[in-house]
KEZADO-53448 format. One record per residue (C-alpha): residue number from 1; residue in one letter; x, y, z; chain. Coordinates in steps of 0.02 Angstrom, whole numbers. Example, Ala and Ser with C-alpha at 12.3 -4.5 7.8 and 13.67 -1.06 7.14 Angstrom:
<nodes>
+-----+------+--------+--------+--------+-------+
!  nr ! rest !      u !      v !      w ! kette !
+-----+------+--------+--------+--------+-------+
!   1 !    A !    615 !   -225 !    390 !     A !
!   2 !    S !    684 !    -53 !    357 !     A !
+-----+------+--------+--------+--------+-------+
</nodes>
This chain:
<nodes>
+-----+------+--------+--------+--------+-------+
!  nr ! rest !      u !      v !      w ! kette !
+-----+------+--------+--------+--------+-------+
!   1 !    X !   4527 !  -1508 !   2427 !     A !
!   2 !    X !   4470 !  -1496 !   2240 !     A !
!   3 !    X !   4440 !  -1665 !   2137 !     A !
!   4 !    X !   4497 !  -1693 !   1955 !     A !
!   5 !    X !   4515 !  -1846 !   1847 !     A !
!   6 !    X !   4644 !  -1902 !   1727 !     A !
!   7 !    X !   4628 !  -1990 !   1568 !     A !
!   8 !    X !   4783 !  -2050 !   1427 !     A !
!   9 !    X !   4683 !  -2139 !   1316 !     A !
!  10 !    X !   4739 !  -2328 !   1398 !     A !
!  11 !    X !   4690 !  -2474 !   1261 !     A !
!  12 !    X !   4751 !  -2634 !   1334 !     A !
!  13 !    X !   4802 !  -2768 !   1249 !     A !
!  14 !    X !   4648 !  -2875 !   1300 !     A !
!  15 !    X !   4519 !  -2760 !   1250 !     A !
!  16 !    X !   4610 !  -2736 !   1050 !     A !
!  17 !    X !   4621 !  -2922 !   1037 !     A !
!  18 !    X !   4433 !  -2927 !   1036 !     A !
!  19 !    X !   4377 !  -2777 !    959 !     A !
!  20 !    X !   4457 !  -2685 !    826 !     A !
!  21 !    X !   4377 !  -2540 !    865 !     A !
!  22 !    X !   4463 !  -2547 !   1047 !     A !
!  23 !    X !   4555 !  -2374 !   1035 !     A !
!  24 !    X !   4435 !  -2274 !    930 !     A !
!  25 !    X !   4303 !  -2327 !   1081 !     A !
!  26 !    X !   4455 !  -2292 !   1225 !     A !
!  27 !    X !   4466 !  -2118 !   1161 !     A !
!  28 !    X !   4268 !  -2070 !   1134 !     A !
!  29 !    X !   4243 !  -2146 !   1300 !     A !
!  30 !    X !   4356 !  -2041 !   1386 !     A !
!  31 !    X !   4290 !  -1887 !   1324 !     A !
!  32 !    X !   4124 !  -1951 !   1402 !     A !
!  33 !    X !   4221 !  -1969 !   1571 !     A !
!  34 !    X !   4249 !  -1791 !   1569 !     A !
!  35 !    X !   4073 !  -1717 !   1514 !     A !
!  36 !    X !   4033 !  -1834 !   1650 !     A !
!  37 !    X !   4151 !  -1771 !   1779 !     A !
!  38 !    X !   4089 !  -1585 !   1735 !     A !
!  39 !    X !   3912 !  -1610 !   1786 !     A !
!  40 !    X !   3961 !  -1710 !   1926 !     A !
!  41 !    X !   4050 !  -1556 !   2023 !     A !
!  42 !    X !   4228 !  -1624 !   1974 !     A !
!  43 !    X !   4347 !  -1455 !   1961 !     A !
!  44 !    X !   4474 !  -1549 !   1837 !     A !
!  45 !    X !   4516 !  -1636 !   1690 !     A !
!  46 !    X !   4690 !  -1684 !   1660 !     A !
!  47 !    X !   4733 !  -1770 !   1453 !     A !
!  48 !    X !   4918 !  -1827 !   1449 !     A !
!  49 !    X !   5022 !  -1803 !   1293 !     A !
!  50 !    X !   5136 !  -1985 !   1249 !     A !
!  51 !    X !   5210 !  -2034 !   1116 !     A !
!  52 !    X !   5240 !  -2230 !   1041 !     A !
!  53 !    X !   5184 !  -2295 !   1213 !     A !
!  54 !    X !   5062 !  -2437 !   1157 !     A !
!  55 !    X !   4935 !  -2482 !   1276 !     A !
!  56 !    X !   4994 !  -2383 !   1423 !     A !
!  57 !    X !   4935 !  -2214 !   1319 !     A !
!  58 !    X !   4864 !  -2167 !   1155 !     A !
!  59 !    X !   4825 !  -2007 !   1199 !     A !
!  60 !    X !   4955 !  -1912 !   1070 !     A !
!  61 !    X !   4872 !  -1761 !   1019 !     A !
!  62 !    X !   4808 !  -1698 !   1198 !     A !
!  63 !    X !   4769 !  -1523 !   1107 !     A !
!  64 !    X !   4632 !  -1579 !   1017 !     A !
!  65 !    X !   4533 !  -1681 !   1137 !     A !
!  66 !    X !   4563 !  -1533 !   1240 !     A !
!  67 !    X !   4471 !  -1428 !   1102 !     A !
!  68 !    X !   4325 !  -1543 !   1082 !     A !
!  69 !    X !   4303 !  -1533 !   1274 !     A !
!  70 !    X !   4305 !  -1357 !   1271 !     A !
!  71 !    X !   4169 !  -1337 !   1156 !     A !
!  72 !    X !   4088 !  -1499 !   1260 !     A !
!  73 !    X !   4106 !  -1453 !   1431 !     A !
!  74 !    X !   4034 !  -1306 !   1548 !     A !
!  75 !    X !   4133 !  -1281 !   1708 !     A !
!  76 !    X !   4278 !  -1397 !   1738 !     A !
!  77 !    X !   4425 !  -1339 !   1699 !     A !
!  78 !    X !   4528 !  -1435 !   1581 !     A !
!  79 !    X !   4744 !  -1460 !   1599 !     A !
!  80 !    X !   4892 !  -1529 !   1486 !     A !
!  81 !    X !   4930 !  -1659 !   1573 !     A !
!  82 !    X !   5059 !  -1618 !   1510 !     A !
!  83 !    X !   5110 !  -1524 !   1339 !     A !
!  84 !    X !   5284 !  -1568 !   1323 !     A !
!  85 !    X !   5377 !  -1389 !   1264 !     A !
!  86 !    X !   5558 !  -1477 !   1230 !     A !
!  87 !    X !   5623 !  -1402 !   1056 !     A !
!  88 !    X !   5641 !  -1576 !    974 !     A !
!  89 !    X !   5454 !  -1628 !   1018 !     A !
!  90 !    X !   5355 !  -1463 !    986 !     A !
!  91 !    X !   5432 !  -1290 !    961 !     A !
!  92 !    X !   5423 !  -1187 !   1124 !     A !
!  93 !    X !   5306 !  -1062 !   1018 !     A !
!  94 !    X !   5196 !  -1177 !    942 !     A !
!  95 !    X !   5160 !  -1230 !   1122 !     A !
!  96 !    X !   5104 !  -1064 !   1184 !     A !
!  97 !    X !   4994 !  -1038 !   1043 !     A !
!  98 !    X !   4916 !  -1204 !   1082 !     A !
!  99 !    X !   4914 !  -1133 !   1251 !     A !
! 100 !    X !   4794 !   -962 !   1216 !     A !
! 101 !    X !   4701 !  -1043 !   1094 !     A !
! 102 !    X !   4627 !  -1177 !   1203 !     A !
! 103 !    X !   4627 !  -1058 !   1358 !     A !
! 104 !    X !   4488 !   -929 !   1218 !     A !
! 105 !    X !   4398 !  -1095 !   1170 !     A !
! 106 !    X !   4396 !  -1136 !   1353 !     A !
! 107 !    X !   4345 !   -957 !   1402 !     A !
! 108 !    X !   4480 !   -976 !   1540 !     A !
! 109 !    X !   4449 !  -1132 !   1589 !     A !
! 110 !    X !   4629 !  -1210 !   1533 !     A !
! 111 !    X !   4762 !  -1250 !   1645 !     A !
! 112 !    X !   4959 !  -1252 !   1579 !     A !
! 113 !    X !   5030 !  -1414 !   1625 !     A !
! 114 !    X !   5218 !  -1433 !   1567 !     A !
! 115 !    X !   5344 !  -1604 !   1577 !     A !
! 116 !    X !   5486 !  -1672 !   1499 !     A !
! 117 !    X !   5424 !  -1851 !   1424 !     A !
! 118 !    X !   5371 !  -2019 !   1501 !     A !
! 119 !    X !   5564 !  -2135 !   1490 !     A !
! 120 !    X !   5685 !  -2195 !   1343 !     A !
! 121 !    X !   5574 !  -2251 !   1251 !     A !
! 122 !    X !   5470 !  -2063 !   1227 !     A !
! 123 !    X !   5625 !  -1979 !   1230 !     A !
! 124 !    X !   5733 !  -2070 !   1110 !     A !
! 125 !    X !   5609 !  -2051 !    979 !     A !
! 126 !    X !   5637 !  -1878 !    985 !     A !
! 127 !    X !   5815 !  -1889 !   1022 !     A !
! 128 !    X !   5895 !  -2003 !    960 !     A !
! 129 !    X !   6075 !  -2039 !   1006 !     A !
! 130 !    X !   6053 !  -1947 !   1184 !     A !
! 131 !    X !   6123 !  -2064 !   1325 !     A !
! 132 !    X !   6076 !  -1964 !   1488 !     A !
! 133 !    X !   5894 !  -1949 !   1510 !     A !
! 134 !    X !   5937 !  -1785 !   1619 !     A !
! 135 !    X !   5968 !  -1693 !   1482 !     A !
! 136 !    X !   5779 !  -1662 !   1453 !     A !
! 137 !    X !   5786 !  -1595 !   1624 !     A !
! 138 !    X !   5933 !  -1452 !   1531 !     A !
! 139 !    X !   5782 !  -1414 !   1385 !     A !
! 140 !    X !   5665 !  -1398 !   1494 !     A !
! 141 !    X !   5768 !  -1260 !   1622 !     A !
! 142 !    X !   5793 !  -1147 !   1470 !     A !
! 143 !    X !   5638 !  -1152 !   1395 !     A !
! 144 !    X !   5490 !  -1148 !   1548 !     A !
! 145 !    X !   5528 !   -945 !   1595 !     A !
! 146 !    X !   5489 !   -916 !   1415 !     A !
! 147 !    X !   5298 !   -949 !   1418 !     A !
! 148 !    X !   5264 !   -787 !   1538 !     A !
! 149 !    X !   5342 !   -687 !   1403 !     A !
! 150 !    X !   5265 !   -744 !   1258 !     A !
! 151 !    X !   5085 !   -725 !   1341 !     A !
! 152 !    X !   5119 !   -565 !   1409 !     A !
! 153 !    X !   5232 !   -457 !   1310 !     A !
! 154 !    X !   5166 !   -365 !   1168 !     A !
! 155 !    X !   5297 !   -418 !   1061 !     A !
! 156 !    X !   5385 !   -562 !   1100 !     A !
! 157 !    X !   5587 !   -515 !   1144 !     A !
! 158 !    X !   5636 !   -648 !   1074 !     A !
! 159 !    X !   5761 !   -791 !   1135 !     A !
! 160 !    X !   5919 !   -867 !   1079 !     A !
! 161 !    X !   5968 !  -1005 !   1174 !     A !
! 162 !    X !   6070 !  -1186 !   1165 !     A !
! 163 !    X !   5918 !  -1297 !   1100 !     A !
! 164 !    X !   5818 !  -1173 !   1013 !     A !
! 165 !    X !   5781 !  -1004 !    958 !     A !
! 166 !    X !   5680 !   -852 !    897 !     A !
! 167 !    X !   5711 !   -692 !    830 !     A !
! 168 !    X !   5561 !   -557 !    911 !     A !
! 169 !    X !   5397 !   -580 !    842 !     A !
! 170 !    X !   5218 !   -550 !    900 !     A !
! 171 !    X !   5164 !   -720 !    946 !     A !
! 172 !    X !   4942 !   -736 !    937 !     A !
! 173 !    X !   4813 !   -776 !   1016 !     A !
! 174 !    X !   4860 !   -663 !   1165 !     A !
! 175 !    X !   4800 !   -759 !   1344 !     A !
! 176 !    X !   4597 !   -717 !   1379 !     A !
! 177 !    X !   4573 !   -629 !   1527 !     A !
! 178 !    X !   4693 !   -589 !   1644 !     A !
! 179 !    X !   4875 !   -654 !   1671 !     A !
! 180 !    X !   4889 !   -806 !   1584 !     A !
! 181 !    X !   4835 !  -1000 !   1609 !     A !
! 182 !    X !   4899 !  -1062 !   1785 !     A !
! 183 !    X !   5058 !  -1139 !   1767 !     A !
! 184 !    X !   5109 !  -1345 !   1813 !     A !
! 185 !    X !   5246 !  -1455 !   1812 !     A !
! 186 !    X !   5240 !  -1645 !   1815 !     A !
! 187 !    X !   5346 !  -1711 !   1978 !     A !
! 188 !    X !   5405 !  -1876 !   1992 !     A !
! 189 !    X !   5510 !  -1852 !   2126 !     A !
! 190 !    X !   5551 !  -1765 !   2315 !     A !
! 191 !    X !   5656 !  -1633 !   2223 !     A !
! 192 !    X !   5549 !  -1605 !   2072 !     A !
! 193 !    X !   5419 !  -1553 !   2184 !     A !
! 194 !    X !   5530 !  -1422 !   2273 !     A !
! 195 !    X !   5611 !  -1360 !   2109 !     A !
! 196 !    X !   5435 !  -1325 !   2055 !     A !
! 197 !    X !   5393 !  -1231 !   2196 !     A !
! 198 !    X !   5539 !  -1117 !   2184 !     A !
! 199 !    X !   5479 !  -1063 !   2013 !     A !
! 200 !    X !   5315 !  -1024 !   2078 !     A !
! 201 !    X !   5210 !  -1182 !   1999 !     A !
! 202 !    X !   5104 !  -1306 !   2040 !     A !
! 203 !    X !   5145 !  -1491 !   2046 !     A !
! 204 !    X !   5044 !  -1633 !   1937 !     A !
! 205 !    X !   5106 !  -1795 !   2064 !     A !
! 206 !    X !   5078 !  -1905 !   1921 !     A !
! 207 !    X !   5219 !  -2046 !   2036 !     A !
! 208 !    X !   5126 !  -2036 !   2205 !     A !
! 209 !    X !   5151 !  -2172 !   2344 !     A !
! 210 !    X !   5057 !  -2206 !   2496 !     A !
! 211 !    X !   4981 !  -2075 !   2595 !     A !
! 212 !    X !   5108 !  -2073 !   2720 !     A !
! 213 !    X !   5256 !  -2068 !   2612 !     A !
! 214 !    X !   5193 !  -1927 !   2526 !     A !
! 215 !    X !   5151 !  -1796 !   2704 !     A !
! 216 !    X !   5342 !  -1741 !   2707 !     A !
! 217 !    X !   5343 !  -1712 !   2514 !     A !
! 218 !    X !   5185 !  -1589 !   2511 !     A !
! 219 !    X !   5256 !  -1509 !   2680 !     A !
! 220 !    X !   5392 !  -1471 !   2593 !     A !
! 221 !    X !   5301 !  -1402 !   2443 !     A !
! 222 !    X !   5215 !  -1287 !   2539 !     A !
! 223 !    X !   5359 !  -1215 !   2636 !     A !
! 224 !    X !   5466 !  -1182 !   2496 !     A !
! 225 !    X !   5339 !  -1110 !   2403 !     A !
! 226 !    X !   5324 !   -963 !   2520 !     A !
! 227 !    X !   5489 !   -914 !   2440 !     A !
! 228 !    X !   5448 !   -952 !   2273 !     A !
! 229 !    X !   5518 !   -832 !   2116 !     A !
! 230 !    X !   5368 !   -834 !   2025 !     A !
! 231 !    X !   5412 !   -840 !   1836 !     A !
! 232 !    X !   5247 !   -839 !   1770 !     A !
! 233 !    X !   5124 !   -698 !   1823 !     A !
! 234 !    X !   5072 !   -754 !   1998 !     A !
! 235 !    X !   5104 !   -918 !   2107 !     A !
! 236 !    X !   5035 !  -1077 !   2076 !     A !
! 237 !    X !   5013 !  -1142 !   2253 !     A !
! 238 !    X !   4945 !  -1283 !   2203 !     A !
! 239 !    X !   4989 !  -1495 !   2232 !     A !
! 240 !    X !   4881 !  -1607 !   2125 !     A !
! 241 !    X !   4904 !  -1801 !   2175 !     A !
! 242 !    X !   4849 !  -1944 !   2077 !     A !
! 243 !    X !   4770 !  -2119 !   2134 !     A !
! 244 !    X !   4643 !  -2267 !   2058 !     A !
! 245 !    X !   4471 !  -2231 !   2143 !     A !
! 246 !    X !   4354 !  -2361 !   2104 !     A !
! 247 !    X !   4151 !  -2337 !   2188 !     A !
! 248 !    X !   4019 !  -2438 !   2192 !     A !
! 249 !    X !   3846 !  -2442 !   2308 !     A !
! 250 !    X !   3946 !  -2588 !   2393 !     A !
! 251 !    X !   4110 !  -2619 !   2461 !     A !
! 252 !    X !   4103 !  -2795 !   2401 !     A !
! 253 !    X !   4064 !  -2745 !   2221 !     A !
! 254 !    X !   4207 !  -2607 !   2198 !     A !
! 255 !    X !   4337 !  -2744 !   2257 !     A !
! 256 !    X !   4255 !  -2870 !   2129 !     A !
! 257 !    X !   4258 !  -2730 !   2009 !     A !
! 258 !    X !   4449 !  -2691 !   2038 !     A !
! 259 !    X !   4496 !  -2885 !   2022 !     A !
! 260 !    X !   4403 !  -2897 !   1863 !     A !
! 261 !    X !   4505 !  -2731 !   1790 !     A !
! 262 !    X !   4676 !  -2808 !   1779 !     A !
! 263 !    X !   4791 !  -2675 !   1853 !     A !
! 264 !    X !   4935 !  -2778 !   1866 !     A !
! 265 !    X !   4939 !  -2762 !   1693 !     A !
! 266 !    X !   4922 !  -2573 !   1699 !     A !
! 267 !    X !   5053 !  -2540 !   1853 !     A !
! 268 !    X !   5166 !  -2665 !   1731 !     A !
! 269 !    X !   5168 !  -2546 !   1573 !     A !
! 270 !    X !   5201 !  -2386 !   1698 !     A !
! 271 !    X !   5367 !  -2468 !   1748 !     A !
! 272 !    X !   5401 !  -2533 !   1562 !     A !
! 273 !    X !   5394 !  -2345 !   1490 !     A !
! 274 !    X !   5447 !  -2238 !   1636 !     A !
! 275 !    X !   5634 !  -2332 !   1648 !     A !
! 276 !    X !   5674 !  -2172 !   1728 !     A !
! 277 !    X !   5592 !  -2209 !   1894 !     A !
! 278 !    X !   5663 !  -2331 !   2009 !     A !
! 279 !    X !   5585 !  -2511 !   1991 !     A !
! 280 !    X !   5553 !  -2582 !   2139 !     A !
! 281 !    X !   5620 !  -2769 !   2162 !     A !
! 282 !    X !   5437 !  -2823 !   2182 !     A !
! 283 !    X !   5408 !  -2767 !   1988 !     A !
! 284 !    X !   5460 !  -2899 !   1872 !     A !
! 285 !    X !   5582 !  -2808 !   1696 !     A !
! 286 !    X !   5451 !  -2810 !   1563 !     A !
! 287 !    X !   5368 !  -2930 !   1468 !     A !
! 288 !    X !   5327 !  -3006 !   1627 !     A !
! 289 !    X !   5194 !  -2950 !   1720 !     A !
! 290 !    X !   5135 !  -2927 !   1893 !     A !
! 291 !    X !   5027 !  -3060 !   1949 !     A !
! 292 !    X !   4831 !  -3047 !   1927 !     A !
! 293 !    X !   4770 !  -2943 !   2077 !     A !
! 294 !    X !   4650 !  -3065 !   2196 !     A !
! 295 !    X !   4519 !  -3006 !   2321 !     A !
! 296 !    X !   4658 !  -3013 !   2465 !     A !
! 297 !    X !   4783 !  -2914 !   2365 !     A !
! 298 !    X !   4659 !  -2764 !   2330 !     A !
! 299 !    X !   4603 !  -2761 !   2516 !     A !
! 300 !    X !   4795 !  -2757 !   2542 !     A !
! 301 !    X !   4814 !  -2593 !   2417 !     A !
! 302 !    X !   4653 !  -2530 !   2497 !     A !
! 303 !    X !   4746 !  -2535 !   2681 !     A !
! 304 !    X !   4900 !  -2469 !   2603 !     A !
! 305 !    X !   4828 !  -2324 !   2552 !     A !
! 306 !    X !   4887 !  -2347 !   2375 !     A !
! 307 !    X !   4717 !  -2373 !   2322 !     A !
! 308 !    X !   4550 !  -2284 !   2346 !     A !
! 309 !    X !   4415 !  -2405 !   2333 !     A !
! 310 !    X !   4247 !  -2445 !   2415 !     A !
! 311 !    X !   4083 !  -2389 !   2441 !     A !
! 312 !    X !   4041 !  -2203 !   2428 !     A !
! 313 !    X !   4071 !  -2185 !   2636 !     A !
! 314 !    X !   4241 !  -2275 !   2622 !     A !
! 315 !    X !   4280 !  -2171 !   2469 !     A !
! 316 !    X !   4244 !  -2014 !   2573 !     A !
! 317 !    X !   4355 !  -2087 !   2708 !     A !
! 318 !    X !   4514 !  -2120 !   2587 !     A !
! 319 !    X !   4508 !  -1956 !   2495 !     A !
! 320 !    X !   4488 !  -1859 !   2676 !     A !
! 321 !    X !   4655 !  -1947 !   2714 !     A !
! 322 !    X !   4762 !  -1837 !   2588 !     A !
! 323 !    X !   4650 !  -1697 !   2610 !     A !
! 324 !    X !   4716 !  -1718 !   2785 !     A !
! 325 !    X !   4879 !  -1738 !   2693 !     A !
! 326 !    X !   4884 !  -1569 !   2624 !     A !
! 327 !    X !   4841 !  -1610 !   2457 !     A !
! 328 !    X !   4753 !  -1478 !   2357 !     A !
! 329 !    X !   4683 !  -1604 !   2234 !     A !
! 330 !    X !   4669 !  -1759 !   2219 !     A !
! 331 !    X !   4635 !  -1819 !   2031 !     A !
! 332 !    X !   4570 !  -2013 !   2005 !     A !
! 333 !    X !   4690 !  -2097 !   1847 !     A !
! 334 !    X !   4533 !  -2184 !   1726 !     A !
! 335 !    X !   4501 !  -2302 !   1674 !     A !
! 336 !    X !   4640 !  -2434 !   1722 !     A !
! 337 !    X !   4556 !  -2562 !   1645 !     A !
! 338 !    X !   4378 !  -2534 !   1728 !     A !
! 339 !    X !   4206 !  -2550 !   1613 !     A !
! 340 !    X !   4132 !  -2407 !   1539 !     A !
! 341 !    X !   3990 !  -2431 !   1647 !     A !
! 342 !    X !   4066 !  -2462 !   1826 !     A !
! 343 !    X !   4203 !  -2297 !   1763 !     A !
! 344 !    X !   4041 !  -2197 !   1762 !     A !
! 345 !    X !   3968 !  -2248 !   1920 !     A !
! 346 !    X !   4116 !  -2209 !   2015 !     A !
! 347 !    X !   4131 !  -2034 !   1931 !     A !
! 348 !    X !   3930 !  -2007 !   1975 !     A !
! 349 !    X !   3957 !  -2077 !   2147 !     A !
! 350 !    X !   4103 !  -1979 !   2196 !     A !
! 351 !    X !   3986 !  -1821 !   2127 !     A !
! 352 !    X !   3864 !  -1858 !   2236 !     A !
! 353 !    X !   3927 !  -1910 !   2397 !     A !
! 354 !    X !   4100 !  -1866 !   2409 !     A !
! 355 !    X !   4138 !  -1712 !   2325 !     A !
! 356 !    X !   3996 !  -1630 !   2403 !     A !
! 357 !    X !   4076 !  -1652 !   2573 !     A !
! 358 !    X !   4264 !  -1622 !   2549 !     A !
! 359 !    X !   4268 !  -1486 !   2427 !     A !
! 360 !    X !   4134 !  -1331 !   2461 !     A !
! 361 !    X !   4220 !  -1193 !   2382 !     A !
! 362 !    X !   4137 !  -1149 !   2229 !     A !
! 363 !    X !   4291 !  -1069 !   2151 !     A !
! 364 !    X !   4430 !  -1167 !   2067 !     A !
! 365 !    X !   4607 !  -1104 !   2156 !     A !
! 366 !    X !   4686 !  -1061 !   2012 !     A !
! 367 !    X !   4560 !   -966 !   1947 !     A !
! 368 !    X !   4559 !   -866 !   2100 !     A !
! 369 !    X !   4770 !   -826 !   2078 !     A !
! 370 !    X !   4727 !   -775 !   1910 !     A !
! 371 !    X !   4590 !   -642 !   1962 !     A !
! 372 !    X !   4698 !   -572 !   2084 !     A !
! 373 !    X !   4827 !   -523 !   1958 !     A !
+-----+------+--------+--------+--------+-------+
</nodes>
């Protein structure tokens, strides 16, 4: 299993009210996360793109903090987490030269991740008017086989479809290398995951539960996936989950450290922009909040498997757990409200002592599809 980490540019409301320099720091701090993941053996670095969803992410322009870690960063590779390619929010083309030009700057280090928006709120700015938040899900299905062709084909055929179009045209910079950037899809649910592994893509589990809700889900991946119509160049076999990780040298301090970060806040504002997920009765309709998180309720998460927190042994022991899974990767969400300082220690500890152990392949997986093209 492969480890990445995924930042979206979180500025919560206690950190602006303090410092007005709270999201310029957010930002420039989470391009340090990255540098720091890349010299600490992580294989991954995921940047979300939202729109007009204060606090929960101010991460907007994913393209260019993508850029500046091209030019910053050696090894890891670095994903759209996601670029959203629906007509009203960028033009399918403009995408896939965003697309070529980071995977040159990158020198094939980027990785294609695709969605269709965060809830109502995201989409609505867009689209106005729209009262079925499916119908992204109708943009989307028309406009993903497109990418492939674009890349590949000297001149572009051309496309004419219900939410946008194109006459031909020779669309620059052509991919670098081989094929084209591996190819994602952002999965919130069951069926998302198996839709996305009929096309032939990987999956970005950005809505992951426990463990052992999520075996049956990944099974399923996998089988259908040995079936898949591949419409990019090769298949993405490929399941990225997402969870908290918080390290520290002592099991005592990473539980202090996790009461201190206030994630109730954070797990509130998930649930206040992505409508379209169910809400569980335990989450309170928004602007209430979760509780603040106590010592008992993080031990709680901890033995629930919904988060992975610790010292560096108990780290290695959660993250072997959806290794065991079937995960492929498993990318840590930061910061959630965590210090600078302890975000770095658990990114240095997890280089040391747990990476080191789970993931001994020297080659990133999708760079090995993409060779064998």
């Amino acid at each position: 299993m492969e480890f990445g980490l995924f930042v979206q540019g979180y500025v919560p409301e206690a950190r602006s009210k303090v410092d007005p320099e709270a999201e310029h720091k957010a930002l420039v701090e989470e391009t340090e996360y990255v540098i720091q993941a890349d010299k600490s053996g992580f294989k991954y670095a995921w940047a979300s793109e939202h729109h007009f969803l204060e606090e929960y992410s101010h991460l907007s322009a994913n393209e260019v903090f993508l850029a500046y870690l091209a030019h910053a960063t050696e090894r890891i590779h670095l994903g759209s987490g996601i670029f959203n390619p629906l007509a009203p929010v960028n033009h399918p083309v403009k995408v896939a030269e965003k697309v070529t030009m980071l995977d040159h700057l990158s020198r094939g280090r980027f990785e294609f991740g695709t969605g269709r928006g965060a809830g109502s709120h995201e989409i609505l700015g867009f689209m106005p008017g729209i009262t079925d938040m499916n119908h992204t899900k109708e943009i989307w299905e028309e406009t993903i086989a497109e990418f492939p062709k674009m890349f590949l084909q000297e001149e572009y055929e051309g496309f004419q479809g219900k939410h946008w179009s194109l006459p031909p045209r020779k669309i620059f910079p052509k991919p670098y290398g081989k094929a084209h950037p591996a190819m994602w899809y952002a999965a919130g649910s069951p069926s998302s995951y198996a839709m996305a592994a009929k096309k032939g893509l990987g999956v970005l589990g950005f809505s992951v539960q426990k463990v052992s809700d999520m075996e049956w889900v990944l099974e399923q991946y996998k089988t259908a996936i040995q079936e898949a119509k591949a419409i990019g160049a090769f298949v993405n076999d490929n399941v990225m989950v997402t969870s908290t990780a918080i390290c520290a040298e002592t099991h005592d301090k990473a539980v202090e450290i996790a009461v201190n970060a206030n994630m109730n806040r954070f797990q509130s504002l998930v649930f206040r922009y992505h409508d379209t997920f169910p809400r569980p009765e335990a989450i309170p309709q928004w602007p209430e909040i979760l509780p603040e998180y106590n010592a008992e309720i993080i031990e709680l998460l901890i033995a629930e498997e919904l988060l992975i927190c610790g010292d560096p042994s108990e780290v290695k022991a959660q993250c072997k757990r959806w290794e065991q899974a079937g995960a492929d990767q498993l990318s840590f969400g930061l910061p959630t409200g965590v210090s600078y300082e302890d975000t770095m220690t658990t990114i240095r500890l997890i280089g040391e002592h747990v990476i080191p152990e789970i993931d001994t392949d020297p080659v990133h997986r999708t760079t090995r599809f993409r060779q064998a093209v």
